[in-house]
C-alpha positions in Angstrom: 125.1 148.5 224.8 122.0 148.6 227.1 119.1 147.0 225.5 115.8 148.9 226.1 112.7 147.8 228.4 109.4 148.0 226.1 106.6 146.4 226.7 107.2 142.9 225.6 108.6 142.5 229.1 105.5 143.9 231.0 104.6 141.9 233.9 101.2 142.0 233.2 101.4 140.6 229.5 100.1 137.0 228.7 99.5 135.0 225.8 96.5 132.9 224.5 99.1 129.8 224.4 98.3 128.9 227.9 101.1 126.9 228.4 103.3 130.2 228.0 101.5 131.7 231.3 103.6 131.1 234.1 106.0 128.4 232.1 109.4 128.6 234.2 111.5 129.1 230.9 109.6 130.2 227.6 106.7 132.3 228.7 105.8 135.2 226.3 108.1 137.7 227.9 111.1 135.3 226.7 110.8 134.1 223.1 113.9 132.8 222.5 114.7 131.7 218.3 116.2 128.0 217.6 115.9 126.0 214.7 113.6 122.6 214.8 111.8 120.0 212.4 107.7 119.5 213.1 107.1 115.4 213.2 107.8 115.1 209.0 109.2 117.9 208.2 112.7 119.8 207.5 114.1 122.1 209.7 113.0 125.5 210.2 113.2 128.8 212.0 110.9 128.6 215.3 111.1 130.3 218.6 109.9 128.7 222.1 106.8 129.7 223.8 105.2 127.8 227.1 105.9 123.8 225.6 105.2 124.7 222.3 106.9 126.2 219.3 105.8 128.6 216.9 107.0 128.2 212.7 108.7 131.1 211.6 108.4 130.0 208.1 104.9 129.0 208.0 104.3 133.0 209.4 106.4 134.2 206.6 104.5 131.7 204.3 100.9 133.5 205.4 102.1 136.8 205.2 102.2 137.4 209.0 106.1 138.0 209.3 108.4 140.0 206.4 111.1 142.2 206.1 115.0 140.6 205.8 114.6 139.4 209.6 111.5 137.6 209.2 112.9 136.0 206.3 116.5 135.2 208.3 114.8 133.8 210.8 112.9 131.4 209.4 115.7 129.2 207.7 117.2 126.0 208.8 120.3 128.2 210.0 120.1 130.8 211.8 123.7 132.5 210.8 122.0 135.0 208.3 119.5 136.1 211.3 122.5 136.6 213.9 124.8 138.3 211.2 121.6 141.2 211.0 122.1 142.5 214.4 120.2 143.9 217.5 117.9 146.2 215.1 116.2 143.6 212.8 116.3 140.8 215.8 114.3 143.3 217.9 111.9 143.8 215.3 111.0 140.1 214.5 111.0 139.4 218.9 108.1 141.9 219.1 106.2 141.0 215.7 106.4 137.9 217.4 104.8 139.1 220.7 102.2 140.9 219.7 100.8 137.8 217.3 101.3 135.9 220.6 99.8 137.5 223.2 97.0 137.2 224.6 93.9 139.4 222.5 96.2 139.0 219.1 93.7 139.6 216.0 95.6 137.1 214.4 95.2 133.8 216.6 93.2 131.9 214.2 96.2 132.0 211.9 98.9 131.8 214.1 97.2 128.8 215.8 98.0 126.1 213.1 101.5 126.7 213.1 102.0 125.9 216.6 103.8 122.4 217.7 103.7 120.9 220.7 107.6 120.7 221.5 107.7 117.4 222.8 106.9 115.7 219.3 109.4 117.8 217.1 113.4 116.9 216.8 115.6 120.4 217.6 118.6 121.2 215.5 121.6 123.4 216.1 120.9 127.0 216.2 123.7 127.4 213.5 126.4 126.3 211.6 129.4 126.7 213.9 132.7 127.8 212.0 134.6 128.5 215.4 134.1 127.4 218.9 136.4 128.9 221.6 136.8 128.0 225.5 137.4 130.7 227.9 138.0 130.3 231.9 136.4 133.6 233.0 134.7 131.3 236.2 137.6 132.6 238.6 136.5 130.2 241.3 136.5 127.1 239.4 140.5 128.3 238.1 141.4 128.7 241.4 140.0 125.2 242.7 141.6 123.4 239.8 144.6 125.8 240.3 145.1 124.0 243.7 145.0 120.7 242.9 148.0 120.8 241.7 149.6 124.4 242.5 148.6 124.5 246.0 150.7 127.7 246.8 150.1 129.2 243.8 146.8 128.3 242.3 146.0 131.4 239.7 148.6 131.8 237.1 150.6 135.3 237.0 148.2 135.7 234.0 144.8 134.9 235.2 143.7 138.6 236.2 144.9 140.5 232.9 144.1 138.5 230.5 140.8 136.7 229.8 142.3 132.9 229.2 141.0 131.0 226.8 141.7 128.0 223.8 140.3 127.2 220.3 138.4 123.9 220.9 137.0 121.6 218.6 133.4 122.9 216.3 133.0 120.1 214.6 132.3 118.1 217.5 129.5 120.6 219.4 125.8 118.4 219.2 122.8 120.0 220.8 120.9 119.1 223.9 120.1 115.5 224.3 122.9 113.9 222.3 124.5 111.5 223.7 128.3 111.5 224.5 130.6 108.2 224.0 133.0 107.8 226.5 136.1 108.8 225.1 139.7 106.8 224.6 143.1 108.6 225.1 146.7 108.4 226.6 146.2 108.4 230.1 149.2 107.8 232.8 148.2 106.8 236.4 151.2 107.9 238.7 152.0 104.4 239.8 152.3 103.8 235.4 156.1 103.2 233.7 154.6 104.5 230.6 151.1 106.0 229.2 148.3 103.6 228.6 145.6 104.1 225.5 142.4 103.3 227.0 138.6 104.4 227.8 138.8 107.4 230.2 137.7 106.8 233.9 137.7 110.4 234.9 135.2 111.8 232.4 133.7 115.1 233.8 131.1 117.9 233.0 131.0 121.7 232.9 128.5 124.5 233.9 129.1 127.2 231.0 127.5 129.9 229.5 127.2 129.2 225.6 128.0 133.1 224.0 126.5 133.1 220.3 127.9 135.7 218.2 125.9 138.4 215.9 127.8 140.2 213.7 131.5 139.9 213.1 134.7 141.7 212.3 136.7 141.5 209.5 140.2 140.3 209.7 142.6 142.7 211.5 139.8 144.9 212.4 139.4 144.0 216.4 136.5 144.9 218.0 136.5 147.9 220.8 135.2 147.0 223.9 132.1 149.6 224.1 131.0 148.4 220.9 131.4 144.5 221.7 128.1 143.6 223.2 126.5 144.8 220.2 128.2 141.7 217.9 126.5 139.3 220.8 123.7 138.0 219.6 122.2 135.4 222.4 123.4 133.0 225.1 122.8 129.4 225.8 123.9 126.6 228.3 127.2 124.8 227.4 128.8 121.6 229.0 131.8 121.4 227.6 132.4 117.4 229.0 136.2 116.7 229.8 138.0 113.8 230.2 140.4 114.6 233.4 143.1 111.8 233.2 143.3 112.6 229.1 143.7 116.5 229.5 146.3 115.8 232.6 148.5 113.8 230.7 148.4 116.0 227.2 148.0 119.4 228.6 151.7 120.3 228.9 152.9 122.3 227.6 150.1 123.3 225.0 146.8 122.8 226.7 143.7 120.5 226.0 143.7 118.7 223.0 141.5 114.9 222.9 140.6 115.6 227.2 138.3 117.8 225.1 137.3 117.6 221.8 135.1 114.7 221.5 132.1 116.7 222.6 130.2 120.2 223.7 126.9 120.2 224.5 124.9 123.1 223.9 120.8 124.1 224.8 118.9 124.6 221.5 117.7 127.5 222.0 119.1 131.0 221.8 118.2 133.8 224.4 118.9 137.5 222.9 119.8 140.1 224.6 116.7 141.5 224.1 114.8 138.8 226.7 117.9 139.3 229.2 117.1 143.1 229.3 115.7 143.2 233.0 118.2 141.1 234.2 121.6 142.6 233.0 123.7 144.0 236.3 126.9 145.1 237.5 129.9 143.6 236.8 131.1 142.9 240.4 134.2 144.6 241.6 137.6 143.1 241.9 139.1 142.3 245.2 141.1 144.7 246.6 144.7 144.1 245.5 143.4 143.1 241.9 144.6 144.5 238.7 142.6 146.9 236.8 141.9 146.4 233.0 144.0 147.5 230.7 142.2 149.6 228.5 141.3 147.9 226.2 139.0 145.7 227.8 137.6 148.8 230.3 134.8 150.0 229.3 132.4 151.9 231.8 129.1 151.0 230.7 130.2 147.6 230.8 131.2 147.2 233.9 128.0 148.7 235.1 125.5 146.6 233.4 127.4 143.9 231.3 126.9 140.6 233.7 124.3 138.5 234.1 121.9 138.1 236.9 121.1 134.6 236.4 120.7 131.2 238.3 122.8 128.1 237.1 121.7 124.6 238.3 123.3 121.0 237.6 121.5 117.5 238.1 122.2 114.8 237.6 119.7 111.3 236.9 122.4 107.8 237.0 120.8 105.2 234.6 117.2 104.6 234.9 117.0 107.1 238.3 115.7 110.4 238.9 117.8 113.4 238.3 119.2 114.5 241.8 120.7 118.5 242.2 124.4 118.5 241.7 125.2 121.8 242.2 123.8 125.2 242.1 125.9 128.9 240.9 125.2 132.1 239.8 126.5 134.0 236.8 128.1 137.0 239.1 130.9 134.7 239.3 132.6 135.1 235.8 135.8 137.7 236.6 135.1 138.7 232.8 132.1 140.3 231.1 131.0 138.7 227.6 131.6 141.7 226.1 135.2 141.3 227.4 136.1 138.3 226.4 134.6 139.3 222.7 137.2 142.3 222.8 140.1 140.3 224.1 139.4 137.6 221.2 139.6 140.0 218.5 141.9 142.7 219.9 144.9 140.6 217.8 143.1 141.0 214.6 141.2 137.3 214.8 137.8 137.7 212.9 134.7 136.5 214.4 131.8 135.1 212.4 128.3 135.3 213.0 127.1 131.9 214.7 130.5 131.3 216.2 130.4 129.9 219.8 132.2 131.0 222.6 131.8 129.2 225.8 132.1 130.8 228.8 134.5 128.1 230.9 133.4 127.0 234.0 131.7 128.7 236.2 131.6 127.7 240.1 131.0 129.6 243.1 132.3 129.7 246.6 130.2 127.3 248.4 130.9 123.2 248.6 127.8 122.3 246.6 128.3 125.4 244.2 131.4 124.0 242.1 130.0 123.1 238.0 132.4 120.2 237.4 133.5 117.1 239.4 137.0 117.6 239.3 135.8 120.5 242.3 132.7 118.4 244.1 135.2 115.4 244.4 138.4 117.0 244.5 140.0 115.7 242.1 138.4 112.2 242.7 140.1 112.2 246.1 136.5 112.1 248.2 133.0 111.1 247.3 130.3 113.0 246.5 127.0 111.9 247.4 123.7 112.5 245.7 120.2 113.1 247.7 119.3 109.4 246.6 122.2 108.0 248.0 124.0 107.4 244.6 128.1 108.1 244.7 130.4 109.8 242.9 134.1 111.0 241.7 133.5 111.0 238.0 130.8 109.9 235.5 129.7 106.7 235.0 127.8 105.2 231.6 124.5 105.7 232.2 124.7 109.0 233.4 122.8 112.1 232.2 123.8 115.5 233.2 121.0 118.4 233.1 122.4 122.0 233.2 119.4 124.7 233.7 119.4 128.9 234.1 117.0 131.0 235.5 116.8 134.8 235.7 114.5 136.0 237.8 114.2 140.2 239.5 111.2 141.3 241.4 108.8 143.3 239.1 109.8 140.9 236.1 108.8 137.7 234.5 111.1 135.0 235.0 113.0 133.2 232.1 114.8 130.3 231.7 117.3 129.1 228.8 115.8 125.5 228.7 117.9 122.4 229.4 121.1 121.3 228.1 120.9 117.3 228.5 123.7 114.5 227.7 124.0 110.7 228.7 127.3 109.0 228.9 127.3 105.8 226.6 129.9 103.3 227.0 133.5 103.5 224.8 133.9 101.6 221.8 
């Protein structure tokens, strides 16, 4: 499962797109793939380099990218490219490079098929069949687990099984969409029966977005030293909520509408490839803790299958400037990726290249660490206030939420995943 360091992550490497040189998500050592439309055109392959995007399709038009990957990677959905695997998407990450960076023999022709990023409209990586939840964040479980199991706040289940539920595909949009407050059954304690009307406890949450490469085939599950290979990137996912819905509906099955009216996602798609350097230790379990059952241990795993990355939140009321929410860390999700792809399939369940796993929230330990609202205002019982002196205990229209990563290591680049962006917009 460990993806090689080669010399597209060399320190010293730069590219004659200036922008790229010292850009604190997308510079040359990053190149992460996502699908876009130039002002006037249809959508297309590209991949993300300083603020600009290079056209996969016009390089396989001029004869400067072939092979299967090339071609995969330059269409409007990038299922057929994920569905390839690590071998081809390594090939087309350092063709990529090398036109790229900084001396390439081929600038002149790789030039006109540069956009400036700002002026074209991105698209969905891919066409999502299946989008499932998971709560691997154990700190944000716990904190929600108290509010209303103080004693108890971690079901009996938490620790041996990697939780999750199927959520709603059709409804994922990419970053910058905006999100409609949504309407639902909602039933105030002091209420004789439930009420249908706009929610007033709509939330966000941090989460990774987990893209997947290639699948299984029904009843075939996949082993857990072999799962990291069917990964084939990671994103930023906010999975909005609407508290007083999902508190209402969730017994006994679980969200439902609290839920499903919309996941945002970040356009683009890191690899595993970019995330090389910054791949660490899965960190141990507390003393006391369960191991894994087998099927979901995996050595190799556990020593380099998490994440070193930085998670931010900010958020910008109407017409303001976007103020820091909340800050975490990846370290903080009690399952690995590759875990939570074993435990999905271990039943037989097929997985499909471009499905989307999200990752659940993911908060750490610390008061302004906590990636939804539900935590920062405890359950709406205090108020949380921002740098600018805006207030707090859910979202109001208006707002926009910004999740951001970083991974950064001393004697590597830094990379980012973008933005993931949504504004609230009044209900109907």
């Amino acid at each position: 499962m460990t993806t090689a360091i080669d010399e597209t992550h060399d320190p010293a490497l730069r590219s004659w797109v200036e922008s790229a040189n010292g850009h604190p998500h997308f510079p040359i050592q990053n190149l992460p793939f996502g699908v876009f439309s130039p002002p006037g055109g249809a959508p297309r392959g590209g991949v993300a380099i300083g603020d600009s995007i290079l056209d996969l399709a016009g390089l396989v038009s001029a004869g400067l990218l072939t092979g299967a990957g090339g071609q995969a990677a330059a269409a409007s959905r990038l299922n057929g490219f994920l569905a390839l695997g690590a071998g081809p998407r390594r090939e087309v990450r350092r063709a990529v490079s090398a036109l790229l960076a900084a001396g390439s023999p081929r600038l002149s022709m790789v030039l006109p098929l540069l956009h400036k990023a700002a002026d074209c409209t991105m698209h969905l990586p891919c066409a999502i069949g299946d989008y499932t939840d998971f709560y691997v964040g154990i700190h944000h479980a716990t904190n929600g687990g108290r509010l209303f199991r103080p004693d108890n706040p971690l079901m009996p289940n938490y620790k041996y099984v990697p939780v999750a539920y199927h959520s709603r595909a059709s409804s994922v949009r990419p970053s910058g969409a905006t999100v409609r407050r949504p309407k639902g059954q909602t039933k105030a304690p002091d209420d004789a029966a439930p009420v249908y009307r706009p929610s007033a406890r709509l939330d966000f949450e941090l989460e990774l977005a987990v893209w997947m490469g290639p699948g299984n085939t029904l009843g075939d599950p996949i082993a857990i030293g072999d799962a990291a290979d069917h990964i084939a990137g990671y994103g930023l996912l906010n999975d909005w909520s609407a508290r007083d819905i999902q508190a209402w509906e969730a017994a006994p099955l679980g969200p439902f509408l609290g839920k499903n009216f919309s996941t945002s996602v970040s356009c683009w798609i890191v690899t595993p490839e970019a995330l090389a350097p910054f791949r660490m230790a899965q960190p141990a379990r507390p003393a006391g803790d369960p191991p894994p059952l087998p099927y979901l241990f995996d050595a190799a795993d556990q020593a380099s299958g998490a994440l070193d990355l930085d998670l931010a939140v900010h958020l910008a009321p109407a017409g303001g400037t976007p103020q820091p929410l909340a800050h975490s860390h990846a370290r903080h999700m009690y399952w690995t990726p590759a875990q939570m792809v074993a435990h999905h399939t271990c039943g037989g369940c097929d997985l499909h290249p471009g499905d989307l796993l999200g990752t659940g929230t993911i908060s750490g330990i610390e008061p302004d660490s906590l990636g939804s609202l539900l935590e920062l205002s405890e359950g709406g019982r205090r108020t949380v206030r921002l740098a600018d002196g805006t207030e707090r205990r859910f979202l109001e229209d208006g707002d926009e939420v910004i999740l951001s990563a970083r991974a950064h290591r001393d004697g590597f680049v830094s990379i980012g995943f973008g933005e993931c962006r949504g504004t609230i917009t009044p209900a109907m």
